[in-house]
N, C-alpha and C positions, 0 to 999 in steps of 0.2 A: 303313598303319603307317609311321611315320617312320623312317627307321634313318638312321648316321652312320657314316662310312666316310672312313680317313686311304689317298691313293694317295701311293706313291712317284711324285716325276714326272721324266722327264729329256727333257733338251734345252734346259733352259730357261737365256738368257744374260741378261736382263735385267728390267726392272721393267716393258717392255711386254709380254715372254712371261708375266709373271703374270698382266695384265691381261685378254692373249687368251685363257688356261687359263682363268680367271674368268668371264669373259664365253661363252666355247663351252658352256659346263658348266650356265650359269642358264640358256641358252635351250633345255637338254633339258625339255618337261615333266615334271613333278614333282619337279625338285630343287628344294628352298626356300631353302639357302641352300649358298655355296662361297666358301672363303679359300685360298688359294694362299700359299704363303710361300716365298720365292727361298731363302735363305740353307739354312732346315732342305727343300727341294725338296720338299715336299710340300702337299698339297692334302685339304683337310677338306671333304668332302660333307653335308650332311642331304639324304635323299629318299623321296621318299613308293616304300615297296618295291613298293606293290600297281603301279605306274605304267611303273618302270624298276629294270632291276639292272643288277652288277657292269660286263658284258660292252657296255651303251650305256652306260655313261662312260668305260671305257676307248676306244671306240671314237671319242667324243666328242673325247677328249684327243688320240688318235692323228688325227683329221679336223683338229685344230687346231694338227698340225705336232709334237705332239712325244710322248713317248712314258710307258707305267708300267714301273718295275723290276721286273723276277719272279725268282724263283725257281725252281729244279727239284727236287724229293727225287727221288731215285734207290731205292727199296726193293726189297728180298728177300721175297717172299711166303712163307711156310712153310702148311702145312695146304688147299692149292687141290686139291680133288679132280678137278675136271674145269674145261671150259671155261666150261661156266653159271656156278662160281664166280666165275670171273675176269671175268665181265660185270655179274656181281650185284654185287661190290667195287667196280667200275669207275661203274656207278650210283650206287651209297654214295659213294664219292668225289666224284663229280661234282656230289653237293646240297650236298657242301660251302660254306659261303661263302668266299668268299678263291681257290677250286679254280677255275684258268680249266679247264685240259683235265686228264682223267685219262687212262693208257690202262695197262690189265694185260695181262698176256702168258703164258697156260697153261702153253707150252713152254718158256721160259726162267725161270719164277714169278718174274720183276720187274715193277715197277710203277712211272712215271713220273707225278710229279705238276707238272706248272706252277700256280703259284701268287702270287699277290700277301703278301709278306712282309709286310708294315704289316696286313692283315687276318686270317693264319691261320699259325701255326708247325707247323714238321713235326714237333715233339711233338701236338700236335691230330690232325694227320695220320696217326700212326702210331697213337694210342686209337682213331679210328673206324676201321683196319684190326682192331683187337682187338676193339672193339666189335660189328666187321660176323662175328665168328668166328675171325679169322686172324691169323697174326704177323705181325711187320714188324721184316723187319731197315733198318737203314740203312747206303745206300753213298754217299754225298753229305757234305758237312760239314754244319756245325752251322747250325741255320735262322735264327738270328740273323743269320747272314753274308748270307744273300741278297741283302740291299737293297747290304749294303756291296761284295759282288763288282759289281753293276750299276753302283756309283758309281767303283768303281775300276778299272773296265772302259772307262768314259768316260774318264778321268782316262790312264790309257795310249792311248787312243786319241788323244786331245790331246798327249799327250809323243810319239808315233808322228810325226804329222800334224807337229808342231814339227820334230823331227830333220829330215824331207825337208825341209820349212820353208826352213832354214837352210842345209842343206847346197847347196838351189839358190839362196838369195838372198845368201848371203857374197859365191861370186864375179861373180854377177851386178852385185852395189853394187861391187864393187871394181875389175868391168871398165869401166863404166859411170864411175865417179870416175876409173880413171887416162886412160880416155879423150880426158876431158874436161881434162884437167889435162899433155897430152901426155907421158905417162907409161909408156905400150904403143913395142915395138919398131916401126920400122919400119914394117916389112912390112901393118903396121894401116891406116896412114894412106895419102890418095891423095895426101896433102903434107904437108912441115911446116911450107909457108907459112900462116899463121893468115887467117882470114876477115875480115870487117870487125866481124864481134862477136869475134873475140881466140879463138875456139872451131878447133879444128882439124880436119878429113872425114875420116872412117872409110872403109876399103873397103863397099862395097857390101853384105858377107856379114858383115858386124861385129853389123848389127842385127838380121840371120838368128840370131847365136847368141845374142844377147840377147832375145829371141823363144824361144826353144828353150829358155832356163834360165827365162823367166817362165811360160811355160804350165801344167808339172806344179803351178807355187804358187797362179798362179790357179786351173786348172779341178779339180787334184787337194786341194792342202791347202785350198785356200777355198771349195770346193764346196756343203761345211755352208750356207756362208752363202747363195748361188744357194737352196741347197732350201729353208732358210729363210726368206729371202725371198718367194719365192715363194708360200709358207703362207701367213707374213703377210700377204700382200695379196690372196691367196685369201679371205681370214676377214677384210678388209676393215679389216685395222688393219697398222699400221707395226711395227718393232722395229729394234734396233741392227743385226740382220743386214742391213736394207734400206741401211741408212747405209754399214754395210762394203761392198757388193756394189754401190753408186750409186758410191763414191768409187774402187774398187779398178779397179771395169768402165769405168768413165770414162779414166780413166789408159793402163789395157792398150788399149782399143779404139781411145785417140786414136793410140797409134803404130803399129798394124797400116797402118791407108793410107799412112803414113810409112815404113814397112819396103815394103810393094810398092811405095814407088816412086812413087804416085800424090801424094802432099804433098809437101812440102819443109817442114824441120825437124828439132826432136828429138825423141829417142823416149823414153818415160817410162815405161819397162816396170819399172826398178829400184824407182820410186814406188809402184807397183801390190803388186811383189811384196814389199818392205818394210813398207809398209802392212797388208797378211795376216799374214806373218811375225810382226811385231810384238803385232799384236792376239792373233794365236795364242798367242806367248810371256805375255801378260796372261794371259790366260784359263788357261792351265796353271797359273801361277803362283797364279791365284785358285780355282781350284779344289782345288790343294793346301791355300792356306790355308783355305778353305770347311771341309774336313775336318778340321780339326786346332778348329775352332769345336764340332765337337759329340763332340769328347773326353769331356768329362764323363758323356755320356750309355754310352760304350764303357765308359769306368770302372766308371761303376755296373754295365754287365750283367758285365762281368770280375770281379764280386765274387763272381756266384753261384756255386754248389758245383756241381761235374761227375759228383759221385756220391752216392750216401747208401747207408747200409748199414743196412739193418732186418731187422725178424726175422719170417718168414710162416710159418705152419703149425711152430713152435718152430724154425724155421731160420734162421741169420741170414747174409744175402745180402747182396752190395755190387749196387748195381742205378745204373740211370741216374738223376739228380733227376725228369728229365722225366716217370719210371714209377712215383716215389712217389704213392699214393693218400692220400683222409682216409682216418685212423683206421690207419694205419700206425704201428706201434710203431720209431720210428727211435732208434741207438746213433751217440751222439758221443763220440769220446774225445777227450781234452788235445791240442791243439793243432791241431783239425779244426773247418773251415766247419762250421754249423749248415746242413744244405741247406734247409730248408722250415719254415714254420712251423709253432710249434705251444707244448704245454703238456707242463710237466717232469711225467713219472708215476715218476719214480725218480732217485735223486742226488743230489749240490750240487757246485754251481762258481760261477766267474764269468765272467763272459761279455763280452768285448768288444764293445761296440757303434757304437765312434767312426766307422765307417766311416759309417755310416747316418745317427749321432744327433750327430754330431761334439763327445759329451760322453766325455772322456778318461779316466775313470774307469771300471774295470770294475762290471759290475752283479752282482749276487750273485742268483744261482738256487736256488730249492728246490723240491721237490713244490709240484705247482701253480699256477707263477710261469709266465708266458708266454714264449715265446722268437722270435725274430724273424727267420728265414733269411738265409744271409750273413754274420752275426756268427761270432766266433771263440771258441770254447770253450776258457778259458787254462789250467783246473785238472783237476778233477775229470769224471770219465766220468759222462754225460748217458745216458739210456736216456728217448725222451720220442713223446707222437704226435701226428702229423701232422695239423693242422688245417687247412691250409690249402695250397694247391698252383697249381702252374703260375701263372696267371696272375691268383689269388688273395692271390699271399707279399705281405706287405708292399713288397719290393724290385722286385716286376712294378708294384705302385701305384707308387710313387715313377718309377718311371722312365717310367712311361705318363703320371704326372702332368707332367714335365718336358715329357716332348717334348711335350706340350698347348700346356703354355708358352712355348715354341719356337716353333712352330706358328703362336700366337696375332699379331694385329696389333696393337701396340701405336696408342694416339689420336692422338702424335706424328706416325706414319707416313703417317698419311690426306692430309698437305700434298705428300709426297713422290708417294704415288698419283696423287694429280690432276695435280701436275706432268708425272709420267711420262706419262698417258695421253694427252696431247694434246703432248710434246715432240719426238718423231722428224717427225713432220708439220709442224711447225711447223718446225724445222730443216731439212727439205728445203725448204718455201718462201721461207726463209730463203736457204738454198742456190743455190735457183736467181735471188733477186732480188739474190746477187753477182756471178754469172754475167754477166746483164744490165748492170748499174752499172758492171763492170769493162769490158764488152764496149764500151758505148755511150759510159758515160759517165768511165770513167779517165783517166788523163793518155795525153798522146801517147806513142808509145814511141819510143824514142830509134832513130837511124839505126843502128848497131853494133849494136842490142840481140839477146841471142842466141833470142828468141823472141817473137811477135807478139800484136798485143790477143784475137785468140783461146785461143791455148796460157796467157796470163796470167791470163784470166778464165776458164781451167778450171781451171788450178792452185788458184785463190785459190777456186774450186766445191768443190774434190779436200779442198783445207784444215781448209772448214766442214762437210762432210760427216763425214770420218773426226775431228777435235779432241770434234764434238758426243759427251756420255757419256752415255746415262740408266743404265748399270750401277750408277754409283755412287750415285745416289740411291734405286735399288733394296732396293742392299746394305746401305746407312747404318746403318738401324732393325733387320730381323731378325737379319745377325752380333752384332750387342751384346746384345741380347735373347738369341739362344744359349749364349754365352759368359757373358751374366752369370745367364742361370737355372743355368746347368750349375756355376757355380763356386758358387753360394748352396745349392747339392743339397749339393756337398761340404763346405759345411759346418753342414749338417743344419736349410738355414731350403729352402723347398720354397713357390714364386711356383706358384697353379693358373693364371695369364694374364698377357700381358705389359701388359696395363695395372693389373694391381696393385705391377709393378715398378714400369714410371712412377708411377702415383701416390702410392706408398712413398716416393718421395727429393722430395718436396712438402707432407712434413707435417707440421706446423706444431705439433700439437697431441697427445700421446700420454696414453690415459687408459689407467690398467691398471686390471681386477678385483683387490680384496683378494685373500682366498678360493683359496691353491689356482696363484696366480699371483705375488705379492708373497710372500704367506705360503707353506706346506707344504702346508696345506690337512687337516694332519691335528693337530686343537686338542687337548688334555689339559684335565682340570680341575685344576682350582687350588687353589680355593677355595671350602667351602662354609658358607656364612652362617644362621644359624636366628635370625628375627623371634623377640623375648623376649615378645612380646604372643600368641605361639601357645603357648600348653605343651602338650607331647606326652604321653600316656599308655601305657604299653603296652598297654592295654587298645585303643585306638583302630585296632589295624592286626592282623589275625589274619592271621599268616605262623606256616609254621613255626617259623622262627628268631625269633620275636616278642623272647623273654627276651635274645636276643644285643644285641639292638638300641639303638644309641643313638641319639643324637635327627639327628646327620647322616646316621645307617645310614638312617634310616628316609625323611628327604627326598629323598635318592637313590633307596634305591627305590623310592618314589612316580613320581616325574621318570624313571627308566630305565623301569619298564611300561610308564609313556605312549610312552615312544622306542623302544620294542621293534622292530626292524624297519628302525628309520628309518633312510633312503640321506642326510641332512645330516649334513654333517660334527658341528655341533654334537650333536646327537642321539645321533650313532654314539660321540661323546669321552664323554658320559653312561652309554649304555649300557654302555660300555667299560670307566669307571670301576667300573660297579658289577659285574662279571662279575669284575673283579681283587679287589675285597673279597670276593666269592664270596657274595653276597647274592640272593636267592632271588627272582627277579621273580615278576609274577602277570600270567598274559593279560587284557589291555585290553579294555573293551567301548564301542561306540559311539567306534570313533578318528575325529576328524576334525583336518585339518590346513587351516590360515589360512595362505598364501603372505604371507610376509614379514612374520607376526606371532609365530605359534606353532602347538604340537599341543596336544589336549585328548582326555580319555580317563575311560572311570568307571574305578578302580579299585580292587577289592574295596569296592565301595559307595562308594565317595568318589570325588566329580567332581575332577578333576587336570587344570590346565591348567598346561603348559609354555612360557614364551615372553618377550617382551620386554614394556618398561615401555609400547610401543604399548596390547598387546594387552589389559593390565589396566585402563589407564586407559579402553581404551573398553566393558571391561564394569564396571567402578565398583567394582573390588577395589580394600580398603582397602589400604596398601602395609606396615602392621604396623612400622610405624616405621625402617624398611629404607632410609630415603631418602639417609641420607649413606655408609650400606655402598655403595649403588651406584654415588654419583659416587666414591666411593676405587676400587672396583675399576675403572672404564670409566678412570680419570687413567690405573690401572696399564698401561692399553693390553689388557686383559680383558673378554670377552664376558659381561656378567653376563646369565642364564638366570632370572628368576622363577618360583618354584614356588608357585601358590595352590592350596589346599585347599581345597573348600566353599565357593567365594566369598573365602576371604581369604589374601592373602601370606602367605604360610609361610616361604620360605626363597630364598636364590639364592644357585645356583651357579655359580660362576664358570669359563669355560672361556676358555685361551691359545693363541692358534694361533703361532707363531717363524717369524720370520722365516728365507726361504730362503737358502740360501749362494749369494752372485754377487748378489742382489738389492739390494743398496746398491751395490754397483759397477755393476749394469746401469743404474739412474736416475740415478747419477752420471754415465755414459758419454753415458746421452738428453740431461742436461741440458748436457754439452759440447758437444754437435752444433745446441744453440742453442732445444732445446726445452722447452716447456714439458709436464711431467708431473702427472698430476691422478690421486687415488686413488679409483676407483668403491666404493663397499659400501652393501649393508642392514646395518653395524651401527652404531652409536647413535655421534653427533657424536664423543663426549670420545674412545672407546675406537677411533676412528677417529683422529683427530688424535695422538693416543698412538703410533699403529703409525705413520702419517705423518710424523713427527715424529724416529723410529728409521730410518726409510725416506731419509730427504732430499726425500719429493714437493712440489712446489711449491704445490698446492692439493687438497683433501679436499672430496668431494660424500659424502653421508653418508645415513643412512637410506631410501635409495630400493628402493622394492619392486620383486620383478622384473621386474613389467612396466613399469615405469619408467625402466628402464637405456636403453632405445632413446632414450627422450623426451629425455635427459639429452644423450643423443651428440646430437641433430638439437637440441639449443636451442644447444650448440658450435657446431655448422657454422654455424648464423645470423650467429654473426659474421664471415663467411668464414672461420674456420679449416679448415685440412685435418686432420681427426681420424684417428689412426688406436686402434682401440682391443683390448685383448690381455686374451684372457681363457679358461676350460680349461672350463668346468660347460655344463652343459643353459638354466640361467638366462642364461647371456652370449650365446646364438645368435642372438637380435633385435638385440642390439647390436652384435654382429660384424657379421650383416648390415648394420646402419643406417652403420656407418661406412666413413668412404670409403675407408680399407683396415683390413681384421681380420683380426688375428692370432694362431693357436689354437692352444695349449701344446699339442704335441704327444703329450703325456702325459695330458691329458684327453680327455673321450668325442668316440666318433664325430660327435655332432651337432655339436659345437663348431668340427669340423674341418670337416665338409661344409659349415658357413656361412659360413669364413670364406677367402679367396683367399690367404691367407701362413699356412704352417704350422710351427712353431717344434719339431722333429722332438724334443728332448733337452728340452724342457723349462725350459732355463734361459735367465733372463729375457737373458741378454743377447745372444743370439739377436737383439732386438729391434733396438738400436742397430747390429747386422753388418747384418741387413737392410736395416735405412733408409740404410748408409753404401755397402753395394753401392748399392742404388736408386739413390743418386745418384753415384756413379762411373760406371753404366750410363747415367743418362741425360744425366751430362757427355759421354758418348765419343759417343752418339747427338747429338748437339747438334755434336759437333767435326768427325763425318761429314758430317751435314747440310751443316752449313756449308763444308767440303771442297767435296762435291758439287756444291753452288750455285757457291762462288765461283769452282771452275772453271771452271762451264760461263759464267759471268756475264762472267769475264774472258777466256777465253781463246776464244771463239766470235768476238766483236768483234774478237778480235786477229784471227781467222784473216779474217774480213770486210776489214780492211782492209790483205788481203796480209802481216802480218809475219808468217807462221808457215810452215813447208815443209811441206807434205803429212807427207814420212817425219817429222819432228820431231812432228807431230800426233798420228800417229797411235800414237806412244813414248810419247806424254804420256796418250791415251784407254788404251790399255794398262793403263798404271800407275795410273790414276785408282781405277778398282775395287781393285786392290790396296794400296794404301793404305788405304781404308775399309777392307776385311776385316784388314787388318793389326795399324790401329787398333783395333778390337775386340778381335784374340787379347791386346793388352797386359792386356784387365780380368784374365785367366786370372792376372797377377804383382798383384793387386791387394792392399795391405794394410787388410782389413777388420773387426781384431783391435782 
C-alpha cells in the first residue's frame, strides 16, 4: 500500500544537501517518489508501507548526514492499575504512526512519547491514551511547537557557534592587520627594520598566539562543516560544506609548517578564521530570515481557539479544542473564536469570517447555516454542534493545504536543480586548475614581493573555493514560493502547488462560468408568458385548488412538478416561485432529465417537459406563436424556460439570475492586467450577450452543454493561450481540470474545489485578478533570485580566478549571497495585491 509521509529535516545548507536527501531516500526500495524542499526543510515521501516504514527513512536521512526534527510529549497517566498496563499503553503507543519510541512508567504514571511532529500531534497522542482506557494529562507545550522548538534549537545553536566565532576572530584580524601595518608595540617585532617586501618579523611566539585564537574557530565553530563534508563525500556527492572546509583547511594548514618554523613566510590563520566566521554570520542571518518566510502558515494556526465550551451529559464544560468530539453541542458567545466546525442548532449572529475568507463583511447565521472554526462570533450567543474536529476543521485543510504548496517544486526550479547538482564539483576542478595556472603559469613574482608563486596560487585556490555559492540558487525558488502562498492564504485565494503559482502569473486568457460565479447563482422568475394558441380550461388540470387557478397559476404548476426536487438552480427559482404562490404541486411520474436541455415528467396525465428552445425544437414542438416573446426576454438578459404540454408550447417562464457585487469591478481589474475575459454558459447566445454585455467581458461562448465546457478550454489553448478558467458547480470540474490553471469559488461544492489547484476561499470574483497579480509578483522575485544567483556566481568566480578577490572579501560576499535571495522574497509579504 502506498502511503505519504511529510519529515522535518534538519541540517540542510544548501541546494546539494537537497539533492543528497533526494537521492539517499530513492535508493531505499520501495519509496517511488521523494521532494525535498530547502527553504520549507522538509521532505515529501510516497512508499510502498508493506516494503519500508517510518524508522528506514529516517535512518536513511540520518546515513546521509543530516537529521529529522522530533518532538517529546511528556504525559500524566491517570487510571494504570498495575505494570501490564503501563506495557499494554506503551504497545498502543508504539503502533502509532508518526510514535518513533514510547516508554510508560507505573511508578511515576508518566509517559514519554518521541515523535515526528509533521506526522502525528499530541492531541492524536493523548485520544489513543483515552482510547487504550486511560487519561492523559499533558506536561509538555503545545505539539504544534515541536518542529518549531527543533528549528529554533538550530537557530541558537548558529547564534552560539557565531558569538565564539567572533569573539576569537575580531582580535585575531586585528592582531594580524596591525601587524602587518607596524602597528603592535615594540616588544612584537624582532625589528622595525622592514624587509625587502616593506612587511616587518614578528617575534617567533606571535604566530603561536595566532594559532591559538584560529583553532577554537576552525575545529570548534566549523566543525559542522568537517562532519559535513565528510557525509557528503561518504554519499558520494559534494555540498557547500566541502567548499567551506577545502578553502578554510587550505588556509589554516598552509601556516601550521610556517608557525613550526619549517617554511618561511606568512601565516593566514586570520583567512581561515574570517572565512568561517563570516559564512557562519550568513547562515544565522539566513536562517532567521528562513523563519520569518513561513509566518503566514504560524498565523493561520494562531487563529485557532485554545478552548471550547460544550455541554455533556446537560453540563456545560470549558474543555481543550483538541478534546472536542463530533456531535458535540458547543456555546459560543459574542466576541469568542468559533473553535470547531460545525452547524448552528440554536441562535443568530454574525460571524466574522475575514480571517480565513478575506471577505470583510460579516456573514449572518441562523439555525442550520454552517459555521467554520476560527472565525469570530461578533453578536449573538451561538449554541451549535460539532461536525468536524482536529484535523478535519476547515482551518487544519487550509493550512495542510499550504504547506503542500510550500513544499511543492515549482517547473521554474528544475534549471536551478540541475545547476546545483553537478556545481560544487565543478568548482573544485575549477579550483584546483587555478591552483595550477597560478603555480605554473602566472606572472613572475616580483623580488620584494611579500609572498611566493605558491602562497599566491593558494590564495587565488582559497578565493574560488569559499566566493563559489550554490545556496543561493537553492533558496531562489522555494523562499518566494513560501512567502507568496503564505500571503495568498491571507488573503483567502489558497495555491494546492507551486506550479499553479507559476502558471497563474502566465495567463493570457481568463474564461469565467456564468452561473453561480459572474452571476449569484440563485435566478428568480420574472416573467411568465402563456402561448394565446393554447387555451386553458379548468377542467384540464384536476388539483385541489383547480377553481383558484388562473392561466399562469396553472403553467407554473405544471413546470414546478416536473422541477420538484430539482438541484438546478433554474429548476429550484421555479419551484420556489411556485411554493411562494402557495400553489399545490403533484408528484411527477417517469422524471427524466436531458443535460443541457431540459426535464420532462407526466404529470397528472399530461406529459410536461421543461426546458430550452434546444430541447423542443428536436422533438418537433410547435412553439405556439411564442417566437418573438423569446427573443424580448433572452435581449432582457433572461433565461427563458419553455413549458410544453402534450406536444405543444404552452408557455415560458422566464427566470433572472443578478449580477454579483464586485463582479464588474473584478473583470474590470482582469482586463487592466492586460487580459483578455471570455464568459462560459449553457444559456442561449442573446441572453448570454445581455449578461456579457452588463459584465464588461470581452467575448461570450454561449450554448455549450456540459460536456462541452472542457472541449471549449482545449480549443483556447490551441492557440497558445494560457487559459485559466473559474468556475463553482459539479458541471465546471472537467474544465477546471482541462485548464492550465482552475480556479474554484470557494463557496461552491467540494468537487469544484478537489479539481481545481487555486481556490477562491470568499467567493468573490475578485479574488481572481489578486491571485494572478501575486502569481506574477512571485514569479518576478523568483526571476530577480535566479538571476542574483547566476550572476553572482557568473561574475564573481572568474574574478576570484583571476586573483582580484581576497579570500576574506569572498567569503563576506558568499555569506550574503544567500541572504539576499531570502531577503528578496520576505519583500512579496509588503506586496500590494488589492
Amino acid at each position: 500500500m502506498t502511503k505519504s509521509l511529510t519529515l522535518p529535516i534538519t541540517g540542510m545548507t544548501c541546494a546539494n544537501c537537497v539533492a543528497s536527501v533526494e537521492r539517499n531516500l530513492k535508493k531505499l526500495d520501495g519509496v517511488e517518489a521523494a521532494s525535498v524542499n530547502l527553504s520549507s526543510e522538509r521532505a515529501a515521501v510516497e512508499f510502498d508501507s508493506a516494503k519500508l516504514g517510518l524508522t528506514e527513512l529516517i535512518a536513511r536521512v540520518e546515513r546521509a548526514g543530516y537529521g529529522v526534527a522530533t518532538g517529546e510529549a511528556d504525559l500524566v497517566i491517570k487510571r494504570l492499575a498495575d505494570d501490564n498496563d503501563a506495557r499494554r499503553l506503551e504497545k498502543a503507543l508504539a503502533k502509532l504512526e508518526g510514535v518513533l519510541e514510547a516508554q510508560v512508567t507505573f511508578t511515576t504514571e508518566k509517559a514519554r512519547v518521541k515523535y515526528v511532529p509533521t506526522i502525528i500531534a499530541q492531541a492524536e497522542i493523548r485520544r489513543a491514551v483515552s482510547a487504550a482506557g486511560f487519561e492523559a494529562l499533558e506536561l509538555g507545550g503545545d505539539a504544534e511547537d515541536a518542529e518549531a522548538l527543533a528549528r529554533q534549537y538550530e537557530i541558537d545553536s548558529q547564534r552560539r557557534l557565531l558569538i565564539i566565532g567572533v569573539i576569537f576572530t575580531i582580535p585575531l584580524f586585528l592582531l594580524s592587520m596591525s601587524k602587518d601595518f607596524g602597528l603592535l608595540p615594540d616588544f612584537v617585532y624582532t625589528s622595525r627594520t622592514p624587509h625587502m617586501d616593506g612587511m616587518l618579523e614578528a617575534q617567533w611566539w606571535f604566530n603561536w598566539v595566532l594559532l591559538a585564537l584560529a583553532t577554537p574557530v576552525q575545529f570548534y565553530v566549523g566543525w559542522q562543516y568537517y562532519v559535513g563534508a565528510f557525509k557528503a563525500i561518504r554519499n558520494l556527492s559534494a555540498n557547500m560544506d566541502v567548499l567551506i572546509a577545502l578553502g578554510s583547511s587550505a588556509a589554516y594548514f598552509y601556516s601550521l609548517p610556517i608557525t613550526l618554523g619549517l617554511l618561511g613566510g606568512h601565516v593566514y590563520f586570520e583567512t581561515a578564521a574570517v572565512i568561517i566566521t563570516l559564512i557562519k554570520l550568513g547562515k544565522f542571518l539566513e536562517a532567521r530570515a528562513k523563519g520569518r518566510t513561513s509566518e503566514a502558515i504560524k498565523k493561520l494556526m494562531g487563529l485557532r481557539a485554545k478552548t471550547a465550551r460544550v455541554i455533556r451529559d446537560g453540563v456545560e464544560a470549558e474543555i481543550a479544542v483538541d478534546d472536542v468530539r463530533v456531535g458535540d453541542v458547543v456555546i459560543v458567545r459574542p466576541g469568542e473564536k468559533i473553535p470547531v466546525d460545525g452547524v448552528v442548532v440554536e441562535g443568530r449572529s454574525s460571524v466574522d469570517e475575514s480571517m480565513l475568507t478575506g471577505e470583510s463583511l460579516p456573514v449572518e447565521k441562523k439555525p442550520g447555516e454552517a459555521l467554520i472554526g476560527a472565525t469570530i462570533n461578533k453578536q449573538g450567543m451561538l449554541k451549535f454542534e460539532a461536525t468536524k474536529v482536529g484535523k478535519e476543521t476547515a482551518l487544519a485543510q487550509i493550512v495542510r493545504l499550504v504547506e503542500e504548496a510550500q513544499g511543492s517544486k515549482a517547473p521554474i526550479q528544475k534549471l536551478a536543480d540541475q545547476v546545483s547538482g553537478v556545481f560544487v564539483p565543478v568548482v573544485i576542478i575549477i579550483a584546483a586548475l587555478t591552483f595550477v595556472g597560478w603555480y605554473f603559469f602566472g606572472p613572475a613574482i616580483p623580488i620584494n614581493a611579500d609572498n611566493d608563486a605558491f602562497t599566491r596560487a593558494l590564495i587565488n585556490m582559497v578565493a574560488v573555493l569559499v566566493i563559489a555559492c550554490p545556496c543561493a540558487m537553492g533558496l531562489a525558488t522555494p523562499t518566494a514560493v513560501m512567502v507568496g502562498t503564505g500571503k495568498s492564504a491571507e488573503m483567502g485565494v489558497l495555491f494546492r502547488n507551486s506550479e499553479a503559482l507559476e502558471r497563474a502569473g502566465k495567463v493570457s486568457v481568463v474564461v469565467l462560468d456564468k452561473t453561480g460565479t459572474i452571476t449569484k447563482g440563485q435566478p428568480a422568475v420574472t416573467d411568465i408568458v402563456i402561448s394565446k394558441q393554447y387555451p386553458v380550461s379548468s377542467n384540464q388540470f384536476s388539483v385541489a385548488n383547480t377553481d383558484s387557478l388562473n392561466t399562469e397559476d396553472w403553467i407554473l404548476t405544471l413546470a414546478a412538478s416536473v422541477e420538484k426536487g430539482s438541484e438546478h438552480p433554474l429548476g429550484e427559482a421555479i419551484w420556489a416561485e411556485a411554493t411562494t404562490r402557495g400553489l399545490t404541486l403533484v408528484e411527477p411520474a417517469g422524471f427524466a432529465a436531458e443535460a443541457g436541455h431540459g426535464v420532462e415528467a407526466e404529470v397528472d396525465g399530461h406529459k410536461v417537459s421543461v426546458g430550452n428552445l434546444r430541447m423542443m425544437e428536436k422533438r418537433g414542438y410547435p412553439m405556439g406563436g411564442l417566437g418573438a416573446d423569446l427573443s424580448r426576454l433572452q435581449a432582457e438578459a433572461k433565461t427563458a424556460m419553455l413549458v410544453a404540454v402534450d406536444g405543444q408550447v404552452a408557455g415560458i417562464i422566464a427566470v433572472a439570475d443578478t449580477i454579483k457585487d464586485g463582479s464588474i469591478e473584478a473583470i474590470a481589474d482582469l482586463r487592466s492586467l492586460g487580459l483578455k475575459v471570455i464568459m462560459l454558459t449553457g444559456d442561449n447566445q442573446k441572453t448570454a450577450e445581455a449578461i456579457a454585455k452588463q459584465a464588461g467581458v470581452d467575448e461570450v461562448i454561449a450554448e455549450v452543454l456540459p460536456d462541452g465546457k472542457s472541449a471549449e478550454i482545449k480549443r483556447l489553448q490551441e492557440t497558445k493561450n494560457v487559459v485559466a478558467m473559474v468556475g463553482d458547480g459539479v458541471n465546471d470540474a472537467p474544465a477546471l481540470a482541462q485548464a492550465d490553471v482552475g480556479l474554484a469559488i470557494g463557496t461552491g461544492t467540494d468537487v469544484a474545489m478537489a479539481a481545481a489547484p487555486v481556490t477562491l476561499m470568499s467567493g468573490d470574483l475578485r479574488g481572481v485578478a489578486r491571485a494572478i497579480r501575486l502569481s506574477r509578483q512571485t514569479l518576478g522575485t523568483i526571476k530577480q533570485n535566479l538571476f542574483w544567483a547566476f550572476f553572482y556566481n557568473v561574475i564573481l568566480i572568474p574574478a576570484a580566478i583571476l586573483g582580484l578577490l581576497n579570500p576574506m572579501l569572498a567569503a563576506g560576499a558568499m555569506a550574503f549571497s544567500s541572504v539576499f535571495v531570502v531577503s528578496n522574497s520576505l519583500r512579496l509579504r509588503g506586496a500590494k495585491v488589492q
